[in-house]
PDB file of N, CA, C and O in Angstrom, chain B, residues numbered from 101:
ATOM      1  N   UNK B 101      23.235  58.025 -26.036  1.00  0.00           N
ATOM      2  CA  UNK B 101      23.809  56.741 -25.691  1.00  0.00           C
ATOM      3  C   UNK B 101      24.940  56.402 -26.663  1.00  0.00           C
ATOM      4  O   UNK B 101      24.763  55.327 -27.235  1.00  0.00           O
ATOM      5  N   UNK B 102      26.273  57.181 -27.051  1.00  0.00           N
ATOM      6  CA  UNK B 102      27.357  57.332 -27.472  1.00  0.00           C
ATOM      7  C   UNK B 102      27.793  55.530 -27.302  1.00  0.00           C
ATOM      8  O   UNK B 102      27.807  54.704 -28.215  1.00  0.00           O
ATOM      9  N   UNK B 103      28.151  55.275 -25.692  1.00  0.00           N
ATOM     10  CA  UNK B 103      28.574  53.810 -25.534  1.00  0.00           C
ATOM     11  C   UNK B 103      28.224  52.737 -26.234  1.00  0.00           C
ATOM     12  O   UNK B 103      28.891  51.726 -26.457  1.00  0.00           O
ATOM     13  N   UNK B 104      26.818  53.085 -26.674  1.00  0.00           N
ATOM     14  CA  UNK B 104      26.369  51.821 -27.908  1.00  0.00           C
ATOM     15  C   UNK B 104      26.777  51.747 -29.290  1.00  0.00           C
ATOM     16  O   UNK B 104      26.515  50.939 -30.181  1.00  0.00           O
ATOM     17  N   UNK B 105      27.341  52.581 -29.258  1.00  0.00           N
ATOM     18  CA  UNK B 105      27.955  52.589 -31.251  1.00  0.00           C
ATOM     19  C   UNK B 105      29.481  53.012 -31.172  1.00  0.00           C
ATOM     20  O   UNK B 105      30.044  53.647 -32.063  1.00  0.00           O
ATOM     21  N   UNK B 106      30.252  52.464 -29.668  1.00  0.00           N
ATOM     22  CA  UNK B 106      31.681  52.531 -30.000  1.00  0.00           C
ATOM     23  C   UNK B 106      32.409  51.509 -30.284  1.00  0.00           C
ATOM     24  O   UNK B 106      33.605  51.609 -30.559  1.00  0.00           O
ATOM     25  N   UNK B 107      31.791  50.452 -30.252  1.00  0.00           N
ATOM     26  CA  UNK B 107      32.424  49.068 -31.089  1.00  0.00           C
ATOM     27  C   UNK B 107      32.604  49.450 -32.617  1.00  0.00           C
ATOM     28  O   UNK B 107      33.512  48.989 -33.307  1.00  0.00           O
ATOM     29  N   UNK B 108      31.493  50.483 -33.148  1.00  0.00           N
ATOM     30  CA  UNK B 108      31.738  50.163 -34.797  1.00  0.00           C
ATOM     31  C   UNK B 108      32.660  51.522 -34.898  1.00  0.00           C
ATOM     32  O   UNK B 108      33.093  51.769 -36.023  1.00  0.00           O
ATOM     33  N   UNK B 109      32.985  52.379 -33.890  1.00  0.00           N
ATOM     34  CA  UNK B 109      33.347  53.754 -34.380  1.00  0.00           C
ATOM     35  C   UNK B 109      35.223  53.220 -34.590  1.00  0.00           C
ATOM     36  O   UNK B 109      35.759  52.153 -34.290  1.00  0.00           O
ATOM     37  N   UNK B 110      35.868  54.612 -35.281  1.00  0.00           N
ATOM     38  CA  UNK B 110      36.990  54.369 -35.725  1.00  0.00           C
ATOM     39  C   UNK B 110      38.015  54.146 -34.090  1.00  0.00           C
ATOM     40  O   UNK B 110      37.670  54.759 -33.079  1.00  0.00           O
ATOM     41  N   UNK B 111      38.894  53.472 -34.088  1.00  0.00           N
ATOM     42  CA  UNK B 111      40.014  53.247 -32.999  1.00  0.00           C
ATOM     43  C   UNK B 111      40.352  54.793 -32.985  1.00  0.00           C
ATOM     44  O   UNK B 111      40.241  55.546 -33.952  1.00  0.00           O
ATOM     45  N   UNK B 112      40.855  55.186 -31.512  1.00  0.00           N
ATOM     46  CA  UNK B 112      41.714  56.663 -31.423  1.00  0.00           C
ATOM     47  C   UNK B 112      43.000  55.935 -31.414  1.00  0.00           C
ATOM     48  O   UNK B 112      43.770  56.405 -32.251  1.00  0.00           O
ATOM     49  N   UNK B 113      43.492  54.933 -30.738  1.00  0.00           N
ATOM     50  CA  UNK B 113      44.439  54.586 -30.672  1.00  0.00           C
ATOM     51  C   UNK B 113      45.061  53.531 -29.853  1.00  0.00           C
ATOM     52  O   UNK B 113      44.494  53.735 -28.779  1.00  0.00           O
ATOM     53  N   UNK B 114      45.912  52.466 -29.641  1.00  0.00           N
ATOM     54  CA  UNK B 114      46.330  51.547 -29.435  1.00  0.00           C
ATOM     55  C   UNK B 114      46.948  51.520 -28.492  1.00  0.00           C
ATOM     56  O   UNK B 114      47.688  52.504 -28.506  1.00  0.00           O
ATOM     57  N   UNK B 115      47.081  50.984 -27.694  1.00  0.00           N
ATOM     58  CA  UNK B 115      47.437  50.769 -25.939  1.00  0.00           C
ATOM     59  C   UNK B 115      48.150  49.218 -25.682  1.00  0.00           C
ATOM     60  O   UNK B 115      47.670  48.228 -26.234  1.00  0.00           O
ATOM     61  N   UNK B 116      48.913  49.159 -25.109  1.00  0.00           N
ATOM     62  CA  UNK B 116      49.281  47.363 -24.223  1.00  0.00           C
ATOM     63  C   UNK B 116      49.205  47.665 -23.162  1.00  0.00           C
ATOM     64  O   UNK B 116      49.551  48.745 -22.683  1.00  0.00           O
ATOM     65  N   UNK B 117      48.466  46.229 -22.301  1.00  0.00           N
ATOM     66  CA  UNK B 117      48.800  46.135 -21.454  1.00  0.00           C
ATOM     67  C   UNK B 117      49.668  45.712 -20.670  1.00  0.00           C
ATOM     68  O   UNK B 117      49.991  44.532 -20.809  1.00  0.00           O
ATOM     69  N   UNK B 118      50.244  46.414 -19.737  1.00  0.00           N
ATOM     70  CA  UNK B 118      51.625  46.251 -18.788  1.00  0.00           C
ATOM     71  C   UNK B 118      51.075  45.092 -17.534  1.00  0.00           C
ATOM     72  O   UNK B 118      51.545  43.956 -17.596  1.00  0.00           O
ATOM     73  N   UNK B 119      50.488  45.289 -16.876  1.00  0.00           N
ATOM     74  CA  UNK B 119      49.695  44.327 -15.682  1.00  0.00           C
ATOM     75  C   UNK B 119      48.148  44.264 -15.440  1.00  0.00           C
ATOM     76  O   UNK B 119      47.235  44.970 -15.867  1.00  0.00           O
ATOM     77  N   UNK B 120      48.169  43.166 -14.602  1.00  0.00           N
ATOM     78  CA  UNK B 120      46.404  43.404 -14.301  1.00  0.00           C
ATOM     79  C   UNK B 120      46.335  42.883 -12.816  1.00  0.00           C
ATOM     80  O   UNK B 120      45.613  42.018 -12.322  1.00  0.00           O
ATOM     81  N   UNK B 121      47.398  43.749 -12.209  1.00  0.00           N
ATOM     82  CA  UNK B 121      47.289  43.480 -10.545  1.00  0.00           C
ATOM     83  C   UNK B 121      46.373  45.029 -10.339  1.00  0.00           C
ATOM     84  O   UNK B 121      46.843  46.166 -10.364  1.00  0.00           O
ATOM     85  N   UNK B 122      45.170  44.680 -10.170  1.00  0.00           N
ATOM     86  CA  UNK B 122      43.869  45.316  -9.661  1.00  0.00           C
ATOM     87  C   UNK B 122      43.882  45.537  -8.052  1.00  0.00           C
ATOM     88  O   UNK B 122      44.694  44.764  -7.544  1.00  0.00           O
ATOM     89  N   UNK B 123      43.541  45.965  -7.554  1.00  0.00           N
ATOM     90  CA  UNK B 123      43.627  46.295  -6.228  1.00  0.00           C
ATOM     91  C   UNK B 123      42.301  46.667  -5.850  1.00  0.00           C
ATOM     92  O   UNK B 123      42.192  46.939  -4.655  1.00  0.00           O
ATOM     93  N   UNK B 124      41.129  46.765  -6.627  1.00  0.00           N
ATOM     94  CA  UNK B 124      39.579  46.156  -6.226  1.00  0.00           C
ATOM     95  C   UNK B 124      38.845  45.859  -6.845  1.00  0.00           C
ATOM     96  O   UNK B 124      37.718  45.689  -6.379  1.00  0.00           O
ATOM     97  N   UNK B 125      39.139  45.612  -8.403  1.00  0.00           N
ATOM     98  CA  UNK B 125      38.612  44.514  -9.187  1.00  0.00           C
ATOM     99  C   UNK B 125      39.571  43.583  -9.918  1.00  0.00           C
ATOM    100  O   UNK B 125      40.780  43.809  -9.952  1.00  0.00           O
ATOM    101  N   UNK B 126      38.959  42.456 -10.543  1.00  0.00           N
ATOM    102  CA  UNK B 126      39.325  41.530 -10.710  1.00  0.00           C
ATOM    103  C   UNK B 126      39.419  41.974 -12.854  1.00  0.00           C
ATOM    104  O   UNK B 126      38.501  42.069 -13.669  1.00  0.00           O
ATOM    105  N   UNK B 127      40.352  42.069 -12.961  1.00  0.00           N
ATOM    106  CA  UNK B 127      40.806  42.487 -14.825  1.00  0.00           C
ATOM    107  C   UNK B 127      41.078  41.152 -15.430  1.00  0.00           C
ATOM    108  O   UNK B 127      40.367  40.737 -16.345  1.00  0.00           O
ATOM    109  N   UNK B 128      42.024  40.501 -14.982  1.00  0.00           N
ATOM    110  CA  UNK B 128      42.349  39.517 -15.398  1.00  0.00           C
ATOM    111  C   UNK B 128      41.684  38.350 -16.190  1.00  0.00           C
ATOM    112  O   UNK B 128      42.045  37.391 -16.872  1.00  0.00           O
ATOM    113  N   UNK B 129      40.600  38.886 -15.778  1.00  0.00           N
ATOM    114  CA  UNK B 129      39.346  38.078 -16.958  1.00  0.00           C
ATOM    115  C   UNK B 129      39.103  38.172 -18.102  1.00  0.00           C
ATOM    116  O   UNK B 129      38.620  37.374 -18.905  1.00  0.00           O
ATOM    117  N   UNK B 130      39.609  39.646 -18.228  1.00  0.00           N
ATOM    118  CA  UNK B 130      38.781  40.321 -19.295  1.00  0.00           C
ATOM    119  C   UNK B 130      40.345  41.112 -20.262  1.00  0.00           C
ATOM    120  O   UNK B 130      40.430  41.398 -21.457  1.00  0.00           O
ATOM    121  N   UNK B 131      41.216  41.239 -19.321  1.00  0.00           N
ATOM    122  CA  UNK B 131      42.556  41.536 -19.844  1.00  0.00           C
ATOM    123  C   UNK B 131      43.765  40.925 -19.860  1.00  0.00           C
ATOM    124  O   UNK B 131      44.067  40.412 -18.782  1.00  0.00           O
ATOM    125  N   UNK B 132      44.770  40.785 -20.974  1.00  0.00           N
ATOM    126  CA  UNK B 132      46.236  39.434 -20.962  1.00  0.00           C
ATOM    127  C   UNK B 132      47.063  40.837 -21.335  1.00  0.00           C
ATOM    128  O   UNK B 132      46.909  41.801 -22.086  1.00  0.00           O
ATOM    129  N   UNK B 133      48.161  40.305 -20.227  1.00  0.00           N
ATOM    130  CA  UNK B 133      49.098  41.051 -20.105  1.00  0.00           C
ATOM    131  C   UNK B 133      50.109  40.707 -21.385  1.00  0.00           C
ATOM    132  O   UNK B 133      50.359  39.618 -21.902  1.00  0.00           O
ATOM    133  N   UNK B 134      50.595  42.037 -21.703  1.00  0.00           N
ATOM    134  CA  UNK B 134      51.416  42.183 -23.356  1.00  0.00           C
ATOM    135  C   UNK B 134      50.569  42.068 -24.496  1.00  0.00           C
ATOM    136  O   UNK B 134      50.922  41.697 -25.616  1.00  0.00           O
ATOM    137  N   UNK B 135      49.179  42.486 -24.057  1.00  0.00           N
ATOM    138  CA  UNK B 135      48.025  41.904 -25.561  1.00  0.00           C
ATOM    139  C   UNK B 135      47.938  43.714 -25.991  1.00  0.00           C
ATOM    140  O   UNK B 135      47.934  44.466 -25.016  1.00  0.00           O
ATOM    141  N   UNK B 136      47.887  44.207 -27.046  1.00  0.00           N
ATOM    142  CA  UNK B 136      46.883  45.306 -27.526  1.00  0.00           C
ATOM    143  C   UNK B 136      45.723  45.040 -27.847  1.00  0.00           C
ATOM    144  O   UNK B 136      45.067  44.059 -28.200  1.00  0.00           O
ATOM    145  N   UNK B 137      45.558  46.331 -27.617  1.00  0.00           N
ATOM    146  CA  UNK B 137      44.108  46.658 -27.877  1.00  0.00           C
ATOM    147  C   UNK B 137      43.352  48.117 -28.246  1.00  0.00           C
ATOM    148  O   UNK B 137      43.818  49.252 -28.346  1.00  0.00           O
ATOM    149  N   UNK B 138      42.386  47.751 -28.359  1.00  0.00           N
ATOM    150  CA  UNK B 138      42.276  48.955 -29.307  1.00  0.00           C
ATOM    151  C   UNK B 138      41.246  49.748 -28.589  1.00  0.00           C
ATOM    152  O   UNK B 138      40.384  49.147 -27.948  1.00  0.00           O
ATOM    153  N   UNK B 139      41.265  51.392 -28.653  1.00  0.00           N
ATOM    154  CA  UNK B 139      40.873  52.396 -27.502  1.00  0.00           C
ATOM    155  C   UNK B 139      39.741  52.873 -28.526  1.00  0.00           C
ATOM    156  O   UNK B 139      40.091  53.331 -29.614  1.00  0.00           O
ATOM    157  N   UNK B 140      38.473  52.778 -28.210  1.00  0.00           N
ATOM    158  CA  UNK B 140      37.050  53.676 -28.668  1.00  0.00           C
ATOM    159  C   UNK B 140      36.933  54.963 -28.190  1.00  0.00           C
ATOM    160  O   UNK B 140      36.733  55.929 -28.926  1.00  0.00           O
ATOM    161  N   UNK B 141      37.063  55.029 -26.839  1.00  0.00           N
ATOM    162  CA  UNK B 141      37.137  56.464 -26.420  1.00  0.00           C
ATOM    163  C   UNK B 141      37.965  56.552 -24.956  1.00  0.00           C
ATOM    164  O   UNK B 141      37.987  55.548 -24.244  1.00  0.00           O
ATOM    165  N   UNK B 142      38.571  57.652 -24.578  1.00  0.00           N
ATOM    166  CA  UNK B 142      39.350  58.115 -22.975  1.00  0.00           C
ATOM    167  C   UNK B 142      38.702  59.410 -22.879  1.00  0.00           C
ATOM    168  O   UNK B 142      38.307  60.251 -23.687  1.00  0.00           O
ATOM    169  N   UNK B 143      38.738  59.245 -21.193  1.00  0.00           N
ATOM    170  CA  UNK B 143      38.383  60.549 -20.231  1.00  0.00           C
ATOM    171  C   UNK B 143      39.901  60.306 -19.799  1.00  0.00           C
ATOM    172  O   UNK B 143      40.793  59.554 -20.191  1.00  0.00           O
ATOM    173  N   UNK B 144      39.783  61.316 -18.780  1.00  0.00           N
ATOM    174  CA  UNK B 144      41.368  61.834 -17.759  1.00  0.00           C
ATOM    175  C   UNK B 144      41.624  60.636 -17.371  1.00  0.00           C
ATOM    176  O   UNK B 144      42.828  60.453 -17.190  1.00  0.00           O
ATOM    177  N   UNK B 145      40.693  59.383 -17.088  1.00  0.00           N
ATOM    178  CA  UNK B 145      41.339  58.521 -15.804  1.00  0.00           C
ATOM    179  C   UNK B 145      40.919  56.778 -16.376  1.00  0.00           C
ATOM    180  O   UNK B 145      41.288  55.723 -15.860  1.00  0.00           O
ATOM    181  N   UNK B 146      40.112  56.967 -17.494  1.00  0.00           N
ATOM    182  CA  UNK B 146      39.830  55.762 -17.845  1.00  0.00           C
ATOM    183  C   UNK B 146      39.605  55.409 -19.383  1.00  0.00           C
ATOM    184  O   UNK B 146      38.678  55.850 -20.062  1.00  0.00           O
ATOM    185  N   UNK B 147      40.835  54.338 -19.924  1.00  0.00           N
ATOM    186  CA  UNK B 147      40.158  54.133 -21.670  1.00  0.00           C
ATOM    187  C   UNK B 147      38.934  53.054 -21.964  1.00  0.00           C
ATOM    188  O   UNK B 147      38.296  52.449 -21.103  1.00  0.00           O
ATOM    189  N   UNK B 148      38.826  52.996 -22.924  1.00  0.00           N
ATOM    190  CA  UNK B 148      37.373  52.177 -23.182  1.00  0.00           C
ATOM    191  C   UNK B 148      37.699  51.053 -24.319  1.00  0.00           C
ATOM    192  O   UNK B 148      37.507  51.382 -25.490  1.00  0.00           O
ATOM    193  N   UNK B 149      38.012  50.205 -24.133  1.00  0.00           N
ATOM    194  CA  UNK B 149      38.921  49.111 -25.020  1.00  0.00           C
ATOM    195  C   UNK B 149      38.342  48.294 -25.302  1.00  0.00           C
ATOM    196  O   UNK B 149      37.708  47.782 -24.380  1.00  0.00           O
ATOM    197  N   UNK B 150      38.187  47.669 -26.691  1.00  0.00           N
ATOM    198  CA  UNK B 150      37.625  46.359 -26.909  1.00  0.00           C
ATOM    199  C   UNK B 150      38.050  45.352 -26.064  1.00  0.00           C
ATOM    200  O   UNK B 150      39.267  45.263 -26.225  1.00  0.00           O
ATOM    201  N   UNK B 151      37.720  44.652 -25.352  1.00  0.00           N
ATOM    202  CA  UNK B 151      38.280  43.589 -23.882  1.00  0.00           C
ATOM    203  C   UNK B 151      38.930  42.008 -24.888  1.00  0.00           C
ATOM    204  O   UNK B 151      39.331  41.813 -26.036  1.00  0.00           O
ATOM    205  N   UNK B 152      38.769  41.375 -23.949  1.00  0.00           N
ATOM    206  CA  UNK B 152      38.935  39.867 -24.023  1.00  0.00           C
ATOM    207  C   UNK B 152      37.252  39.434 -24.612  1.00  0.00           C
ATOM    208  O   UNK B 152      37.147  38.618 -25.528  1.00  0.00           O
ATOM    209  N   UNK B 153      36.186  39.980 -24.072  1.00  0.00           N
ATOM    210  CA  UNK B 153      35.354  39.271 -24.293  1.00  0.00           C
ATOM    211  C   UNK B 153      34.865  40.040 -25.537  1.00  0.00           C
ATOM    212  O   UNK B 153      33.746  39.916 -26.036  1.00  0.00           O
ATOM    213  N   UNK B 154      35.733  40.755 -25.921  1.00  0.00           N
ATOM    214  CA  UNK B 154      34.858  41.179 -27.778  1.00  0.00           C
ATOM    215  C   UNK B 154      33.810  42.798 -27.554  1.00  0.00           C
ATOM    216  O   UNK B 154      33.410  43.497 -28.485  1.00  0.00           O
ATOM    217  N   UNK B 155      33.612  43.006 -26.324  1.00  0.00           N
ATOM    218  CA  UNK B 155      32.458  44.158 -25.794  1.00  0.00           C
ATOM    219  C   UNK B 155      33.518  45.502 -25.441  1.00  0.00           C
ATOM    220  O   UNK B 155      34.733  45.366 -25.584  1.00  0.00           O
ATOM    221  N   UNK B 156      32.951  46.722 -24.999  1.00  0.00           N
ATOM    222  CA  UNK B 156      33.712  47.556 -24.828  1.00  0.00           C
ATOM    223  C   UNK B 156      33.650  47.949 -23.142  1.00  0.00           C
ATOM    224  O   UNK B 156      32.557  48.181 -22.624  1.00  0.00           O
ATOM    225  N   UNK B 157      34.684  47.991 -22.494  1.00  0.00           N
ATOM    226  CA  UNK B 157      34.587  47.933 -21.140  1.00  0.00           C
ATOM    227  C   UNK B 157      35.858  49.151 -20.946  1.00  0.00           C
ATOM    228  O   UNK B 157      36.909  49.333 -21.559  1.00  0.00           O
ATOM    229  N   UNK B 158      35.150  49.927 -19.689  1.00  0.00           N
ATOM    230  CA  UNK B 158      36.286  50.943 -19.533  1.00  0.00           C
ATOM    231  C   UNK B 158      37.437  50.577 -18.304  1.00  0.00           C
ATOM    232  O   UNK B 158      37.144  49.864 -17.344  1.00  0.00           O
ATOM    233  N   UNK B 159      38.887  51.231 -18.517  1.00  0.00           N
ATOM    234  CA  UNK B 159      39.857  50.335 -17.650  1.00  0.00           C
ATOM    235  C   UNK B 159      40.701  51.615 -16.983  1.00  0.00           C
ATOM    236  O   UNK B 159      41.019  52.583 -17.673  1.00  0.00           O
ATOM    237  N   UNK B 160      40.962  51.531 -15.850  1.00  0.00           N
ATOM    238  CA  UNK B 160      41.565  52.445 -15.700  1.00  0.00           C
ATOM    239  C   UNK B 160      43.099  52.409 -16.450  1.00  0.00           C
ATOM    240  O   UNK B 160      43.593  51.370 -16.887  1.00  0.00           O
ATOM    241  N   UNK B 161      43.805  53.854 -16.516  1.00  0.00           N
ATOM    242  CA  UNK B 161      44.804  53.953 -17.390  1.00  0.00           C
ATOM    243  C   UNK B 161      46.462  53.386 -17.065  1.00  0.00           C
ATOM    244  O   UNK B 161      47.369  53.021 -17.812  1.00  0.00           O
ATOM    245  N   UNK B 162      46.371  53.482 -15.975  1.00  0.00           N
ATOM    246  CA  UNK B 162      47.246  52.617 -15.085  1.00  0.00           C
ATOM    247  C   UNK B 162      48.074  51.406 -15.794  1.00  0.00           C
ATOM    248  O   UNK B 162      49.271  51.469 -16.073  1.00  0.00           O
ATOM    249  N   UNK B 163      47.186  50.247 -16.044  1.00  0.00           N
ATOM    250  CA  UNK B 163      46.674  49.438 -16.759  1.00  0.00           C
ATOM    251  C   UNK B 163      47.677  49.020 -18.545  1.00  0.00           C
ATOM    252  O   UNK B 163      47.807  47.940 -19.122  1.00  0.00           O
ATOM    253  N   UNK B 164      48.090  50.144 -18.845  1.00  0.00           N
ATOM    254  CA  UNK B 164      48.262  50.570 -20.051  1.00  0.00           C
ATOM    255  C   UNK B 164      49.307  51.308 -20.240  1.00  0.00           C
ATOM    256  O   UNK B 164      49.715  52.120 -19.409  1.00  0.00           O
ATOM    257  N   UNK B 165      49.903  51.063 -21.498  1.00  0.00           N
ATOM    258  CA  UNK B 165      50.973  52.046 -21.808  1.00  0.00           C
ATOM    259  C   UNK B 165      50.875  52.233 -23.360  1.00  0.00           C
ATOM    260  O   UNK B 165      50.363  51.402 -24.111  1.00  0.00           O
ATOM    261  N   UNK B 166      51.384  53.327 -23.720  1.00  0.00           N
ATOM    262  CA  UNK B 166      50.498  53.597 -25.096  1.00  0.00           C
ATOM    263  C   UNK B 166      51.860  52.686 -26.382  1.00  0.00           C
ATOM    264  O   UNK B 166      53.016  52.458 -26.025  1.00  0.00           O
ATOM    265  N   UNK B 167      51.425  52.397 -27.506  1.00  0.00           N
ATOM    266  CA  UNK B 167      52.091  51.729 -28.630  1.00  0.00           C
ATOM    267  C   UNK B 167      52.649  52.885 -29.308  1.00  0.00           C
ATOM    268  O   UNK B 167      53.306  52.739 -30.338  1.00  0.00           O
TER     269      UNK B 167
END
């Protein structure tokens, strides 16, 4: 259970977000456009970012453009 101890693990690296026009979920809750943030872990298609609400939630990459 890796996902439970990636809040304390080191950042890989830093991302902004560009938009949060979702097309079947709703981001905008949880993501502000032009904010960084900081990446715990990525697969091919999705990073795993400390959110808006302080927790780690995965986003697709879309989403993002790297700092």
């Amino acid at each position: 259970m890796l996902h439970l101890k990636w809040n304390n693990t080191e950042t890989l690296k830093k991302v902004k977000c560009v938009h949060t026009n979702a097309e079947k979920y709703i981001v905008n809750q949880k993501l502000t456009e032009n904010q960084t943030y900081d990446v715990k872990n990525e697969t091919e298609e999705f990073y795993f970012i400390v959110d808006n609400s302080g927790k780690v939630g995965g986003y697709y990459k879309d989403y993002f453009e790297l700092v």
